[in-house]
C-alpha positions, 0 to 999 in steps of 0.5 A, spaced: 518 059 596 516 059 589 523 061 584 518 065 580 517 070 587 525 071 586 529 076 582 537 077 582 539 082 585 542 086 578 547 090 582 550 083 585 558 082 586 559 076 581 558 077 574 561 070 571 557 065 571 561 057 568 555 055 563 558 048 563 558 048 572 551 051 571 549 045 568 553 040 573 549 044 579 542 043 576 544 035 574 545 034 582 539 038 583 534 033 579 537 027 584 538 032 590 534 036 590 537 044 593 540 042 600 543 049 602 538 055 602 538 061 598 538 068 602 533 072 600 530 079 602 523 082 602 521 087 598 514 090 597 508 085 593 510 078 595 517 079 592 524 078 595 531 079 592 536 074 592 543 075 596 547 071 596 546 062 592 545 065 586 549 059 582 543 055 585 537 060 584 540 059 576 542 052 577 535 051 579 532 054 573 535 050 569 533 044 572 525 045 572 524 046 580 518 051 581 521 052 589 527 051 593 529 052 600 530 059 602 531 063 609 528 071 609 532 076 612 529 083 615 536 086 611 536 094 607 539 093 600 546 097 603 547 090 608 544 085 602 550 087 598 555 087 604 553 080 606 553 078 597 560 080 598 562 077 604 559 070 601 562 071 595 570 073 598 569 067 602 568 062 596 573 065 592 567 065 587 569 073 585 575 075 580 580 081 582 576 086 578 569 084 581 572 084 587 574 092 586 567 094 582 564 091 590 568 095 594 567 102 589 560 100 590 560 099 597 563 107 598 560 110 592 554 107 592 552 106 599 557 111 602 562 106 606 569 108 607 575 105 605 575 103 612 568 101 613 567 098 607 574 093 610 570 092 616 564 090 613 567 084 609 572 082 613 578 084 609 584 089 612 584 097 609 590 095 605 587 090 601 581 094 599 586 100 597 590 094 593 584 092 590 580 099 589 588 100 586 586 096 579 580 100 578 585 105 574 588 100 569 586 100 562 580 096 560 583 091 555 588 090 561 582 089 566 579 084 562 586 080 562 585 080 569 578 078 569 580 072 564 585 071 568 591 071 564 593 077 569 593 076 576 593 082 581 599 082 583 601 082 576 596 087 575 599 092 581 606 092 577 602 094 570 600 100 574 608 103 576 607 105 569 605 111 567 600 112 560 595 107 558 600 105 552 606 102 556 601 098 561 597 095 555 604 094 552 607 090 558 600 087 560 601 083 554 609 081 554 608 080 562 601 075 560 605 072 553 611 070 557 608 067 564 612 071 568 612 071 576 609 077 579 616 078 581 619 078 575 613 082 573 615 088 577 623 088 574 620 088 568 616 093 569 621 098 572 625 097 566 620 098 562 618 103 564 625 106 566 627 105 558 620 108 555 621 115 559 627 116 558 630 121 552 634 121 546 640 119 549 646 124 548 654 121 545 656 117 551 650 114 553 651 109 558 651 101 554 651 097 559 645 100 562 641 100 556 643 093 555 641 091 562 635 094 560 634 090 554 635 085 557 631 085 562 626 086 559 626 080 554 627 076 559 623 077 564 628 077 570 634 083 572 639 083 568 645 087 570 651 089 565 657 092 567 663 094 562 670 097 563 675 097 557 672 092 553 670 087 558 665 086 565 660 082 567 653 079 566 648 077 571 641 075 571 637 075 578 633 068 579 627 067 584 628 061 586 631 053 584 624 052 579 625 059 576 633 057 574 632 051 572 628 055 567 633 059 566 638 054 565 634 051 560 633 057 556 641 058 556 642 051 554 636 050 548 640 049 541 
């Protein structure tokens, strides 16, 4: 099929293409040639839209072809989508924001349920909801995901935390210290127990607030008590890796 037949579907999952593997993939195809099809769908005047190998549609651009190897299917433009995303979940090729904006298409645009949009991509009802879940964050804090300096895991725990200030603020001490998810969700517990809090009155519970501090500096559980002038200090690890850094940090001169 000649590429210039071909359009891109605008409204596609994947947003990100790597330029630099672009033009590895178009190498490969000068000596190669395209070896998988790309699925395309008709549309009226000789035309067709592309739905999923969009890599090798842009990689053959770039290398000159003026055809490609290409397989039609009698699909309407709500099951065109689905299989864009159903090819894009399975390569891994889509990060954790496109992932939830295809899900929010796939319910507000072509009217699938949470449940349906599951089924249709072949993923649990939970996960859909965790995804459709980072929608809510803060738009600096999505473009952290989608750089990937957060994962969505880290995401999710940004998102106990009640305003957008707070869940900018701990996304990037989160990002800036490489915390593990785990230790994200402690951080984020104090962090957001400490900014909710009021002016605290004579008698204000030290230990707790150092705690806190702590935890939050950190990046793990702290947990002070006091009695007299005297108590204990624990810090939590996750695992043998986690305290040997830990270790490490105590240690340094």
């Amino acid at each position: 099929m000649k590429i210039s037949r071909i359009e891109p579907n605008r409204d596609q999952p994947r947003r990100k293409f790597n330029e630099e593997a672009l033009e590895e993939l178009a190498e490969s195809i000068r000596i190669h040639g395209v070896i998988t099809p790309v699925v395309v769908r008709r549309l009226e005047g000789e035309r067709y839209q592309l739905i999923a190998g969009e890599r090798r549609f842009r990689a053959s651009r770039l290398a000159g072809l003026e055809e490609l190897p290409a397989r039609v299917l009698d699909v309407d433009e709500s099951e065109a989508y689905q299989m864009a995303m159903v090819e894009n979940l399975q390569r891994e090729d889509l990060d954790p924001m496109e992932e939830a904006e295809g899900f929010r298409v796939l319910m507000e645009t072509y009217g699938l349920s949470q449940a349906d949009a599951a089924k249709a991509v072949g993923r649990s009802r939970p996960a859909v909801a965790n995804a459709l879940r980072l929608l809510s964050l803060p738009g600096e804090v999505q473009r952290m995901v989608t750089e990937g300096e957060l994962t969505a895991g880290h995401a999710r725990a940004v998102l106990t935390l009640q305003d957008e200030k707070q869940r900018i603020s701990a996304a990037k001490i989160v990002a800036e210290k490489g915390m593990s998810v785990r230790q994200a969700e402690a951080f984020c517990a104090a962090f957001g127990k400490e900014k909710t809090q009021k002016t605290k009155p004579a008698g204000v519970d030290y230990a707790a607030d150092l705690a806190e501090r702590l935890s939050r500096d950190m990046g793990r559980r702290v947990q002070v008590t006091c009695k007299k002038g005297r108590g204990t200090l624990v810090l939590h690890y996750d695992d043998l890796d986690d305290l040997d850094a830990l270790i490490a940090r105590l240690t340094a001169r």
